[in-house]
C-alpha positions as a Python dict, from the first residue, in 0.01 Angstrom:
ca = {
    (1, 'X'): (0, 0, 0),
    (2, 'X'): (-142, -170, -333),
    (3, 'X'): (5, -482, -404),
    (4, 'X'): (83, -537, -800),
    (5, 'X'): (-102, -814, -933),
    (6, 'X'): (154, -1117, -832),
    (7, 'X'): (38, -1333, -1165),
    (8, 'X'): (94, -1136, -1353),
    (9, 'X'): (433, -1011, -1296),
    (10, 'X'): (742, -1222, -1530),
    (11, 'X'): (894, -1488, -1244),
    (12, 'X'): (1256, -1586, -1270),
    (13, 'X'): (1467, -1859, -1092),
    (14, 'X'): (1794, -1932, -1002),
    (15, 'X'): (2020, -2243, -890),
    (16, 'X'): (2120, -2162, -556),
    (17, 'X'): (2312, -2480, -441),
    (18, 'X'): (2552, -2577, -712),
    (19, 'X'): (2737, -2690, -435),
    (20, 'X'): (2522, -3024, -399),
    (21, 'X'): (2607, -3115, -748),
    (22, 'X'): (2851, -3427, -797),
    (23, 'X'): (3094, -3240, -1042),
    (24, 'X'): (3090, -2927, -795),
    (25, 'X'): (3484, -2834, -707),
    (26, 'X'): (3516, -2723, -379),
    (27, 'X'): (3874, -2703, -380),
    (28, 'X'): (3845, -2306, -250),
    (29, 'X'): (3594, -2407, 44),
    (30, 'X'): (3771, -2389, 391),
    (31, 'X'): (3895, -2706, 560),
    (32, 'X'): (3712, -2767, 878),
    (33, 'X'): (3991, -2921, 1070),
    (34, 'X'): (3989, -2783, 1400),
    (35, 'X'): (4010, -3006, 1653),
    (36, 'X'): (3940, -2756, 1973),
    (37, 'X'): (3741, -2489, 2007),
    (38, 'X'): (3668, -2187, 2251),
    (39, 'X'): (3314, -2248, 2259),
    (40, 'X'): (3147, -2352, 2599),
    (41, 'X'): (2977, -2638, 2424),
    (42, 'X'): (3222, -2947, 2375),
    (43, 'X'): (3219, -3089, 2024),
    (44, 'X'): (3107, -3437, 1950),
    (45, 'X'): (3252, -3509, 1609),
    (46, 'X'): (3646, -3541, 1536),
    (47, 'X'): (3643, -3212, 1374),
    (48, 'X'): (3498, -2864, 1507),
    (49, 'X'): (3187, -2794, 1295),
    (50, 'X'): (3123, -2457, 1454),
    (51, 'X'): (3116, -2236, 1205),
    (52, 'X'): (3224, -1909, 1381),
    (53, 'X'): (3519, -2100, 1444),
    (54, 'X'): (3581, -2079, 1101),
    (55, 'X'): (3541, -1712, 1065),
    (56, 'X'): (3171, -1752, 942),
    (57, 'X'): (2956, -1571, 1217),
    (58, 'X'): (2632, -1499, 1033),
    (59, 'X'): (2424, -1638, 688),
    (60, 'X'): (2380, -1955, 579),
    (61, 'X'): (2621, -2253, 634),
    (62, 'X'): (2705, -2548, 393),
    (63, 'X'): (2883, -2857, 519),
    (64, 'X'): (3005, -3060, 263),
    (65, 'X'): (3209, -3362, 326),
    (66, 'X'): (3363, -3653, 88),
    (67, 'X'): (3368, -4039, 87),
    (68, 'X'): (3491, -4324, -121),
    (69, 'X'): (3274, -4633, -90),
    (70, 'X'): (3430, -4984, -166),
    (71, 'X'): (3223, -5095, -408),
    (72, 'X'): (3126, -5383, -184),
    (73, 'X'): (2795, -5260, 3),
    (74, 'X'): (2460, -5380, 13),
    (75, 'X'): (2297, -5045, 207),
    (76, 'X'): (2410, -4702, 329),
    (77, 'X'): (2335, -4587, 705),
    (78, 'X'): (2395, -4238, 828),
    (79, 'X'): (2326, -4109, 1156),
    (80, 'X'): (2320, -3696, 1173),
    (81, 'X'): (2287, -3520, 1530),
    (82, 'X'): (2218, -3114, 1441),
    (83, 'X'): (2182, -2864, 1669),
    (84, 'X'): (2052, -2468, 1595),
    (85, 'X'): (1912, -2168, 1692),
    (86, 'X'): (1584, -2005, 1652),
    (87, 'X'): (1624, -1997, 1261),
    (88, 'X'): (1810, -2336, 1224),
    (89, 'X'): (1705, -2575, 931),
    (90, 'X'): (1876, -2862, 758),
    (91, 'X'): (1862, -3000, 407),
    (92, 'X'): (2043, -3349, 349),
    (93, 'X'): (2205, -3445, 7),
    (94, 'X'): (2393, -3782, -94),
    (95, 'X'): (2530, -3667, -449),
    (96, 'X'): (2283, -3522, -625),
    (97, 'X'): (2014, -3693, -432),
    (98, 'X'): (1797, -3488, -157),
    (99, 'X'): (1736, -3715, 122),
}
């Protein structure tokens, strides 16, 4: 196998996560609002965030979730407990902002 000369070869890019994009609509995403599941592994949040629940079995999973803050606050603290398999990564964003 010869491999074409990667440099010079015309690159192109795409957005791939307009989702994490503050004027995003998500009004067509699924509600997760299960609150039991069939899975061995008891859930720890109000909500089932299994995503075969959902009818989503394989690919990549977004989680997006809303919240209106007061106006009042002087910081922001989130704690986030994730579990995966073999494959399993994570990317964190608070509006537009990767954390």
């Amino acid at each position: 196998v010869t491999l074409p000369n990667l440099s010079s070869l015309t690159w192109k890019t795409a957005n791939s996560l307009p989702d994490i994009g503050s004027g995003y609509l998500d009004n067509v995403w699924t509600v997760a609002n299960h609150t039991t599941t069939n899975n061995p592994t008891a859930i720890k949040t109000p909500t089932v965030l299994y995503a075969g629940d959902y009818g989503y079995h394989t690919g990549n999973n977004l989680w997006r979730s809303h919240f209106t803050a007061l106006g009042t606050e002087t910081a922001f603290q989130a704690q986030l407990q994730l579990e995966g398999g073999f494959a399993f990564a994570f990317s964190v964003w608070l509006d537009s902002m990767f954390v």
